[in-house]
C-alpha positions as CSV (number, residue, x, y, z in Angstrom):
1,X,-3.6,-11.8,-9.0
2,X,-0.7,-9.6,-10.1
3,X,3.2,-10.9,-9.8
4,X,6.0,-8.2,-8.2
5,X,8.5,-9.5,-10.8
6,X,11.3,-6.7,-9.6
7,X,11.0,-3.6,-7.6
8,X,11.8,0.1,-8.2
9,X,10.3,3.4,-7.4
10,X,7.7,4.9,-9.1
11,X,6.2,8.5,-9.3
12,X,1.9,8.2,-9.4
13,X,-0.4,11.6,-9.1
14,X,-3.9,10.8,-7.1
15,X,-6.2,12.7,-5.8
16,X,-6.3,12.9,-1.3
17,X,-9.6,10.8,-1.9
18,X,-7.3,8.1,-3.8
19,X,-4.6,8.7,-1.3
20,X,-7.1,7.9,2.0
21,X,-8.7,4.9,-0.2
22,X,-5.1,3.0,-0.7
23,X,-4.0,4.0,3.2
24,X,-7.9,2.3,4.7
25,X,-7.0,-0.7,2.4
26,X,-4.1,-1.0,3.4
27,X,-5.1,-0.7,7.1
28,X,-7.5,-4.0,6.6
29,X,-4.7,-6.1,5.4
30,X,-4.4,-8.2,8.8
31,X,-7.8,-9.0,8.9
32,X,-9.0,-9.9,4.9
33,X,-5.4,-10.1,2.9
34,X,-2.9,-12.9,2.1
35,X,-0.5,-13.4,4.8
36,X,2.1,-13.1,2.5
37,X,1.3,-9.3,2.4
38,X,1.1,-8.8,6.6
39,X,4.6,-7.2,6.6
40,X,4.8,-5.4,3.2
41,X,1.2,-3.3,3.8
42,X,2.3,-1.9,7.1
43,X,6.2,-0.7,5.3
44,X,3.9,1.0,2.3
45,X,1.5,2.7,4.9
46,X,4.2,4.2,6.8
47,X,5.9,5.4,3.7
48,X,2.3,6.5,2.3
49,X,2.4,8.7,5.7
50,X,5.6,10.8,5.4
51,X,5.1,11.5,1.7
52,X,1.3,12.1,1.9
């Protein structure tokens, strides 16, 4: 598994389909991720929400 060595912001096109795919994985973090990732994917949803 990938290492977040620093953070920044970053500009990506996708597609809605892409978009909706990252938000539902995002949305089944609780039940099948790392714990280590329970408060991060909710933060990126809600961001994914107002830009998308």
């Amino acid at each position: 598994m990938a290492q977040i060595k620093s953070t920044g912001t970053v500009d990506v096109e996708l597609t809605l389909a892409e978009l909706e795919l990252i938000r539902r994985a995002l949305r089944l973090v609780n039940d099948f991720g790392d714990m280590s990732d329970w408060d991060a994917a909710p933060a990126l949803l809600a961001d994914l929400e107002v830009t998308g």
